[in-house]
N, C-alpha and C positions, 0 to 999 in steps of 0.2 A: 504494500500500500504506500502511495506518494504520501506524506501528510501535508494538509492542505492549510495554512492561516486564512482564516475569515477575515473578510477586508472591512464589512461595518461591522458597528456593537452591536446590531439587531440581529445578526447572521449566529446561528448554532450550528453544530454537527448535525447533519441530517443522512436517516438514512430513507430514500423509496423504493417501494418493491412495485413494480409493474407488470401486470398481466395481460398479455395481447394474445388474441385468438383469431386469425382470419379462416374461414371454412371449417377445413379438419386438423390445423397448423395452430399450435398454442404454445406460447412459450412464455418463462418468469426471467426478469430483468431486477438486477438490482445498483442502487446508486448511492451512494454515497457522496456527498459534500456540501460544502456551507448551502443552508438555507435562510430564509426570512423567520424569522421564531412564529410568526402569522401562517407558514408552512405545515408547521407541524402539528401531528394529531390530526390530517384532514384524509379521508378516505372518502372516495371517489368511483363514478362508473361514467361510461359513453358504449352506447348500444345502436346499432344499426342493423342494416340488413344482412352487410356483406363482414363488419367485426365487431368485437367488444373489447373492452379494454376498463380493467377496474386498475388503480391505485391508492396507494397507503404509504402514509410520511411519517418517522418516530423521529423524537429528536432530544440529544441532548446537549449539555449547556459547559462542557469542562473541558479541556484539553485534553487531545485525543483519545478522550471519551467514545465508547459503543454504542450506539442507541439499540433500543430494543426490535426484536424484530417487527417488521408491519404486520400487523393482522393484515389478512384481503376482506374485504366486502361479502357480505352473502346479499346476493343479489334477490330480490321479489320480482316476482315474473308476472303479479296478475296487474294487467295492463289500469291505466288509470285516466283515461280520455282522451290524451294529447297523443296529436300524430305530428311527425315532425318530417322533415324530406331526408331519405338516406343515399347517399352515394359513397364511391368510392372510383375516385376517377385524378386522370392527368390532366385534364381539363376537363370544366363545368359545363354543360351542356344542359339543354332544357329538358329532353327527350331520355335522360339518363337520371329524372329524378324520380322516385320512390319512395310511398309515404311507409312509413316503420310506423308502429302502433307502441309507444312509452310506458315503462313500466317500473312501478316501485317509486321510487323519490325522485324519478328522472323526471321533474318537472320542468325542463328549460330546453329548447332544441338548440343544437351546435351547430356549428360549421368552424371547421380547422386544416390545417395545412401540416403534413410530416414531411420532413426530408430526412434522405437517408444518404451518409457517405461511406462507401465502400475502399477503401484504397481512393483511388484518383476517377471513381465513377460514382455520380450524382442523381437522385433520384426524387421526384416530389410528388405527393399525391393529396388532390383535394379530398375531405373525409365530411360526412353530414350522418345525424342522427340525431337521438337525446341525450340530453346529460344529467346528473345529477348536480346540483346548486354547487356544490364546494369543489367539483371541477372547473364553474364558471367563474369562481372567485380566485382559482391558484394563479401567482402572478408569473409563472415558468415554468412547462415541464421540456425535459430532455434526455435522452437516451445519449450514454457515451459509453464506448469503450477500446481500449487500447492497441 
């Protein structure tokens, strides 16, 4: 592990564990580094047609300190009114939208952008669906690794 110095006073050791699942493809990601103390303790989902993706932030506050591991989210699946457009596309098109039916605390619909670096090859994909509230309030997420 690099150890990492947090650059403001508001930044703690944060650890998130994120789960992405496209089709039949699912995998657990985990991250470690300065977060916002406003960060931590927030578990999170975004649900669409084509993926899901739950995360969870622990954090603690002492040098290089461990934080506990994330819980994941148990998701509730019985739908609760809102439909929201779902894609998953390189570009947005009108004819490529999908209404998803939201479920459990996903009261907010999304729309976000992931990029992925491989070595020296570049990949970006628009993503739409629901969210739950405390995904719509984290003020950064990102996937790194070395």
């Amino acid at each position: 592990w690099n150890i990492q110095k947090c650059s403001s006073t508001n930044d703690v050791c944060g650890t998130t564990r994120i789960r992405i699942a496209f089709y039949l493809w699912s995998s657990f990601f985990y991250i470690r580094s300065c977060v916002s103390f406003a960060e931590c303790n927030k578990i999170g989902t975004i649900s669409g047609l084509y993926s899901n993706t739950s995360t969870s932030t622990t954090c603690c506050n002492s040098d290089n300190c461990t934080p506990p591991t994330p819980p994941m989210p148990v998701q509730n699946i019985t739908a609760n009114g809102l439909q929201c457009p779902s894609y998953l596309e390189t570009q947005l098109v009108p004819w490529s939208l999908k209404s998803y039916n939201c479920m459990g605390n996903q009261t907010l619909c999304i729309r976000y952008s992931s990029a992925t670096t491989i070595g020296s090859s570049k990949s970006s994909l628009l993503l739409g669906g629901c969210a739950s509230e405390s995904i719509c309030s984290t003020t950064k997420s990102y996937i790194s690794a070395p």
